[in-house]
VMD Tcl script that draws the C-alpha trace (Angstrom):
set ca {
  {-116.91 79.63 -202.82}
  {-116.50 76.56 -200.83}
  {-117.04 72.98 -201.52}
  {-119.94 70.85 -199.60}
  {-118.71 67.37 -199.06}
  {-120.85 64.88 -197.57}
  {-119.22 62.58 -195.39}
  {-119.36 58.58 -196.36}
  {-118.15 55.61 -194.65}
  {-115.83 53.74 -195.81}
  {-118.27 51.30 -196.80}
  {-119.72 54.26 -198.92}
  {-122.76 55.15 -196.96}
  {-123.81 58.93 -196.52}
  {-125.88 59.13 -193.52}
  {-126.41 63.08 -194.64}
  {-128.16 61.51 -198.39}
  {-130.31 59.19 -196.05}
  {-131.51 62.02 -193.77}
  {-132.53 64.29 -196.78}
  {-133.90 61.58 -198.49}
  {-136.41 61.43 -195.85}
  {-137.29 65.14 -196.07}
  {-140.41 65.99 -198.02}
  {-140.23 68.07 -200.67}
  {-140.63 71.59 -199.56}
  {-138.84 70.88 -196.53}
  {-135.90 69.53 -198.40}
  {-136.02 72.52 -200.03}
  {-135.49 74.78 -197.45}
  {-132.40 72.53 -196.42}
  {-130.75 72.46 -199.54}
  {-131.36 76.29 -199.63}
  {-129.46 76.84 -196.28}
  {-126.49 74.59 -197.81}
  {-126.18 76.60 -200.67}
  {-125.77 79.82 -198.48}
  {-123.06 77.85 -196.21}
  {-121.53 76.98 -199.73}
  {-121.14 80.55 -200.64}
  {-120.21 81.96 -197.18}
  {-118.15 79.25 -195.82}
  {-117.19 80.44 -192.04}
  {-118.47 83.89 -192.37}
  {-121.85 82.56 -192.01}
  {-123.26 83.46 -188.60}
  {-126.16 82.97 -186.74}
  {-129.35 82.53 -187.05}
  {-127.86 80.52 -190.05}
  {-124.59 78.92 -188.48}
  {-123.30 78.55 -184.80}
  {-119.83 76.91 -183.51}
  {-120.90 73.66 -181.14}
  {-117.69 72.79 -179.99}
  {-113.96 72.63 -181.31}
  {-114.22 72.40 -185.08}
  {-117.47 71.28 -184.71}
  {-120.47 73.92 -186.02}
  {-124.02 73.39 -186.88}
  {-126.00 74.43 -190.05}
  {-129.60 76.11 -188.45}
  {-133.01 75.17 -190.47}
  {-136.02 76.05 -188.41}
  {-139.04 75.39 -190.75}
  {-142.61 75.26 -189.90}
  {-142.52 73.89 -186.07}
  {-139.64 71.74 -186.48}
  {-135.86 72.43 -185.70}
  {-132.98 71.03 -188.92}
  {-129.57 70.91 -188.00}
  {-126.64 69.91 -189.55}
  {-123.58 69.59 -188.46}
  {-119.96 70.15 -190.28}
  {-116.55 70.95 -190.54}
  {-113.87 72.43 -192.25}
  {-111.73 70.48 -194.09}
  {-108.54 71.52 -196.02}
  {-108.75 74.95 -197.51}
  {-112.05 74.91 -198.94}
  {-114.19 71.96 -198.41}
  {-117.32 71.66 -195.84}
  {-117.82 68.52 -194.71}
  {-121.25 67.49 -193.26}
  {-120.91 64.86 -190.68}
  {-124.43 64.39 -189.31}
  {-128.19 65.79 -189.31}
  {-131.01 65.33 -187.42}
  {-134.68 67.24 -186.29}
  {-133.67 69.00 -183.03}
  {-136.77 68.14 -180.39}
  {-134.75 69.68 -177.68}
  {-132.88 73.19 -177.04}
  {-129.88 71.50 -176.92}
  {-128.11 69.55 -179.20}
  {-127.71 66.18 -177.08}
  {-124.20 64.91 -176.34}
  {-124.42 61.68 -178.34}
  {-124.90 64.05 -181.45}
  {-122.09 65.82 -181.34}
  {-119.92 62.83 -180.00}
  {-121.04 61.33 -183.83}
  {-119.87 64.27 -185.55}
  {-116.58 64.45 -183.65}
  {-116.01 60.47 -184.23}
  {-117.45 61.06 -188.10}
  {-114.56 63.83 -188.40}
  {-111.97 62.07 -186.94}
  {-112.64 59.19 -189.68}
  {-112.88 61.44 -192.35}
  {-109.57 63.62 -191.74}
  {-107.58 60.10 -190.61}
  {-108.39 58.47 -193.96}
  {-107.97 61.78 -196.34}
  {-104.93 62.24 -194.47}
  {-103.54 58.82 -195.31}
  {-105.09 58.76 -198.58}
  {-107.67 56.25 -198.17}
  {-110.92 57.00 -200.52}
  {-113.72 58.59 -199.38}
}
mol new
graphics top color blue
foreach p $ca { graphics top sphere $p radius 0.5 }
foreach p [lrange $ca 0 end-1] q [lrange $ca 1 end] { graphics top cylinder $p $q radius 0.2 }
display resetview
């Protein structure tokens, strides 16, 4: 089993607790549900659940009712998942400023773990 880790600032903001917070209540649900499957599967998890976006960059896939969750993660370490960022996909693609967030969110996170700072 793996570890979800959402990502904070160093300030100790969580952009992913703000998104969810802002779910309702069956919708949250659904996310949380589709976390606990990438908890148990880790990088087995495929689509329709889990794609690869680019480098070690994936995405966590939550269609519900008309709208389009994604979540997006990496790796970290042996065992940890980290989720960087989420948003409501409006689109068919994921936009470039997204994924440029998670990229910048993961190079923060692995520079200060690396060096020890907190999370």
């Amino acid at each position: 089993m793996y570890e979800v880790v959402f990502y904070t600032t160093e300030r100790g903001e969580s952009p992913i607790d703000v998104f969810l917070d802002d779910l309702n209540v069956k919708t949250r649900a659904k996310v949380d549900a589709h976390i606990e499957l990438l908890e148990e599967h880790g990088p087995n998890l495929k689509r329709p659940y889990a794609d690869t976006i680019r480098g070690k960059i994936r995405e966590l896939r939550i269609p519900y009712s008309s709208n389009q969750y994604r979540i997006l993660y990496f790796f970290f370490m042996r065992d940890q998942i980290v989720l960087t960022h989420a948003l409501t996909k409006k689109t068919s693609e994921l936009k470039e400023k997204d994924i440029v967030l998670a990229e910048k969110r993961m190079q923060d996170w692995e520079q200060r773990k690396v060096s020890g700072g907190r999370k």
